[in-house]
N, C-alpha and C positions, 0 to 999 in steps of 0.2 A: 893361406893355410887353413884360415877357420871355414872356408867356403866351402873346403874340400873334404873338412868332417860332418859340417853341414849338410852336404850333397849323401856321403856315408849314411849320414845317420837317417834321412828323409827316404833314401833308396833299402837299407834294413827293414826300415819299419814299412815304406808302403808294401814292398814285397810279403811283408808276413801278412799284413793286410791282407793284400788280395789271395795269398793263398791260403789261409782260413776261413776267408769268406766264400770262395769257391770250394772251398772242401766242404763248407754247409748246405751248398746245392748238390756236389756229385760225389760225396763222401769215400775219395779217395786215399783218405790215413786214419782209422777209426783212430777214435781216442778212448784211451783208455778210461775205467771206470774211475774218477775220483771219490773225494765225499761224501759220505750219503745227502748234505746238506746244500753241495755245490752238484749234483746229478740232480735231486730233487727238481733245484732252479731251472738247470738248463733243461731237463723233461719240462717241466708247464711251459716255459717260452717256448719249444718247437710244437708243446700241442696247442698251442694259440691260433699255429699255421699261418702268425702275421708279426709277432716281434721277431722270431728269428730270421726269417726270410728277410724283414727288412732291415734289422742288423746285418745282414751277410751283405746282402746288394749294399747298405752303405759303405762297408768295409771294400767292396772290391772298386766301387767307383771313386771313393775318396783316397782310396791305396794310388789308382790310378791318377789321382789328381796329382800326387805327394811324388812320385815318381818323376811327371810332367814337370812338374813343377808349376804349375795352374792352381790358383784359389790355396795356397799354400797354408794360409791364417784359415781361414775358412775350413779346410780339411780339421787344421787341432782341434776347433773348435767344434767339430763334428764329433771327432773320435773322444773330445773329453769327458763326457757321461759311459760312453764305450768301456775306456779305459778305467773309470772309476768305479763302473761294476766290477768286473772283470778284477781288477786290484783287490777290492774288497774282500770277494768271492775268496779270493788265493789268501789273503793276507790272514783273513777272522777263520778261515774253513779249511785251508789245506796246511799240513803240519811243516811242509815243505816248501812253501811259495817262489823259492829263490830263482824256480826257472824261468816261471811267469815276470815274475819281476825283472830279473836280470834282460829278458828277451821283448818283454814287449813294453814294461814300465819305463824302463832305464831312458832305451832310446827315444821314447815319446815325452819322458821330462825335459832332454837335452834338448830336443828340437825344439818346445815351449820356452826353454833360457834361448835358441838362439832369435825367435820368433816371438819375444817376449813384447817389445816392445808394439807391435803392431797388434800383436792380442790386445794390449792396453786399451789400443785407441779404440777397439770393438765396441769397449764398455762405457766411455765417455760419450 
């Protein structure tokens, strides 16, 4: 049964993965204005012309690894500064954050509890 939430929760999340990372190349769902403090941020990383582009490309090939199920430790361990902005950003700056959180936190903490153990061994 847990393999099968496991599987849930790695296929939710790479999906949104790749499809907000692809939406940073062909900007097919504008997003609405947030912030002034979180628009700020994300304006200077796309005028960089090199953090976002290469956030996006890691989000859609590491979405696609989590989906495969290839390099699966390797994938959180990717997305976990990702996600740590991204949290932040919503948490200290949007008065709202529960969507971010609920949608893209949630299920990248669960996969970290069920992938806990081999994250460990990263660090030893």
């Amino acid at each position: 049964m847990s393999d099968y939430i496991e599987i849930s929760f790695r296929w939710i999340f790479g999906l949104q993965m790749i499809f907000w990372g692809l939406n940073g190349f062909f900007h097919f769902v504008k997003i609405p204005p947030s912030n002034p403090t979180i628009d700020a941020f994300v304006t200077s990383c796309n005028e960089t012309k090199f953090i976002m582009p290469t956030v996006k490309f890691l989000e859609v090939l590491f979405g696609i690894f989590l989906i495969l199920n290839f390099a699966v430790t390797m994938s959180l361990a990717v997305f976990a500064p990702i996600l740590f902005v991204v949290t932040g950003l919503h948490v200290f700056h949007n008065p709202r954050p529960w969507g971010i959180l609920g949608s893209f936190t949630l299920p990248y903490c669960l996969l970290v509890l069920f992938h806990a153990e081999s994250l460990l061994r990263l660090v030893h």
